[in-house]
C-alpha positions in Angstrom: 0.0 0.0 0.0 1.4 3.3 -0.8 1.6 6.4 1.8 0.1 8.6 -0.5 -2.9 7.0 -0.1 -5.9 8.1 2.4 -5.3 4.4 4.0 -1.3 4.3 3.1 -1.1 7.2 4.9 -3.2 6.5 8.2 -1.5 3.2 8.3 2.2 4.9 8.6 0.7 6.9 11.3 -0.1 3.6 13.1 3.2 2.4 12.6 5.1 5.7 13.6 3.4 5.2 16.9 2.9 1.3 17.3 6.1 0.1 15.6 6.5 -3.2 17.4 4.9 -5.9 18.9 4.4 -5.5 22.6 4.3 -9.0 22.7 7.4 -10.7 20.7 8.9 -7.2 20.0 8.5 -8.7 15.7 8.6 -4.8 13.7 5.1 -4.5 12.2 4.8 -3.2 8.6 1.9 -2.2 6.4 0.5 -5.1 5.6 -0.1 -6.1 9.4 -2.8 -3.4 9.9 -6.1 -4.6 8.1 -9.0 -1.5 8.1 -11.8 -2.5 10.2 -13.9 0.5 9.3 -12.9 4.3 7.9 -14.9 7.4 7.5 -13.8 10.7 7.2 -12.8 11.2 10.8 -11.7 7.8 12.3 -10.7 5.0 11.0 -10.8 1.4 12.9 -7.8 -1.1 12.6 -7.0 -3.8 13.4 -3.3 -4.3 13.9 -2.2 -8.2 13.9 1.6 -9.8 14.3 2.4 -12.0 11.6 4.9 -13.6 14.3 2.7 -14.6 17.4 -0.4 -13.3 16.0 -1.6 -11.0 18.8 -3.9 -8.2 18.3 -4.5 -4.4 18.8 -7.6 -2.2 18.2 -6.8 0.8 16.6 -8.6 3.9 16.1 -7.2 6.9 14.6 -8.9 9.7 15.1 -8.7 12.6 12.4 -9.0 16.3 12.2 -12.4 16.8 13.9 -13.1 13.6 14.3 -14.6 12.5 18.1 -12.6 10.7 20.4 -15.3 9.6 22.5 -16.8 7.8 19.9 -13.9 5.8 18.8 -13.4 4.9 22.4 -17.0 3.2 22.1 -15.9 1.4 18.7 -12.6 0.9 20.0 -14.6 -1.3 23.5 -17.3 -2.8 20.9 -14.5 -3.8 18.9 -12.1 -5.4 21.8 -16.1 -7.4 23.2 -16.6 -8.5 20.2 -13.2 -10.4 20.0 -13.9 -11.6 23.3 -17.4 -13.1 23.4 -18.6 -13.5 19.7 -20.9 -10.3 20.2 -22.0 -8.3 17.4 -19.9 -6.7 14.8 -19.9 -2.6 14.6 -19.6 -0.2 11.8 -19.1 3.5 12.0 -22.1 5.3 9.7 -21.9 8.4 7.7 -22.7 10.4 10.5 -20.1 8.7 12.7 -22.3 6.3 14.6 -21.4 3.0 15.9 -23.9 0.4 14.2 -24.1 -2.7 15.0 -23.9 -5.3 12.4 -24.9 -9.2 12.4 -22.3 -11.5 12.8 -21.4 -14.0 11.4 -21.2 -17.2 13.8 -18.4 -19.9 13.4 -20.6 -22.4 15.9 -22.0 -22.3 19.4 -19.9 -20.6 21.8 -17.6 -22.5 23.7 -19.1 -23.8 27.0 -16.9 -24.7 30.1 -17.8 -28.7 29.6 -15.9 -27.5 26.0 -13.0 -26.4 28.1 -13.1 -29.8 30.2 -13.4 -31.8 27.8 -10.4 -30.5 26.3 -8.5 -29.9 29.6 -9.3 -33.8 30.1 -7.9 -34.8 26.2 -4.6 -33.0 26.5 -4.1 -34.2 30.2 -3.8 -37.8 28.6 -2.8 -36.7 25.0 0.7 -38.2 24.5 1.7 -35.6 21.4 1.2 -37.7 18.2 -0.9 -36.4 15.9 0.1 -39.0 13.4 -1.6 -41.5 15.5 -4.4 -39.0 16.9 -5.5 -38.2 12.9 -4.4 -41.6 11.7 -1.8 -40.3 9.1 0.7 -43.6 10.0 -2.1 -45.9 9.5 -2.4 -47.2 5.5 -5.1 -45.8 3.4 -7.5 -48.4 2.4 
């Protein structure tokens, strides 16, 4: 993505600030900001390593844009990637709208968490054997 670009541009202001991962300390480039949302006074972003893949929300706020309301996209945005809640979009008039979204299954329950805390307790690591890639195909 070029700077000269509307997005190129916002995106170097992301990376003059945010230039690293706080996580694995990896340098972030361009392509590891992915718009989220952008109207003419904020834009949303979210901001992913390509090393250890942890996230940041991102709003930048431009010219007259309100801070306030990207502090409610910017929470919306951080729930959503906790519980599966409803996706957001900023409108034209810089409201946060809540969109449908999409589901990837039911949430996970805490039998879900059990169940798996049980399966790794007595999982001995080979995934050969666990998906059956050392048995002969048939």
């Amino acid at each position: 993505m070029e700077s000269s670009t509307p997005e190129g541009h916002v995106k170097q202001v992301v990376l003059d600030r945010l230039p690293r991962c706080a996580v694995c300390h990896s340098p972030y480039d361009e392509d590891d900001i992915n718009v989220v949302s952008s109207r003419r006074d904020v834009w949303m972003m979210v901001v992913e390593c390509e090393v250890c893949h942890a996230r940041n929300f991102v709003a930048a706020v431009l010219k007259d844009g309100d801070p306030d309301q990207a502090k409610v996209a910017l929470q919306k945005m951080s729930d959503e990637a906790r519980g599966g809640q409803a996706a957001f979009e900023i409108d034209d008039r810089g409201e946060v709208v809540e969109t449908p979204a999409e589901s990837a299954g039911p949430p996970v329950s805490a039998g879900d968490v059990a169940d798996m805390h049980e399966f790794l307790n007595g999982f001995d690591g080979d995934f050969r054997k666990l998906f059956g890639a050392g048995e002969p195909r048939g």
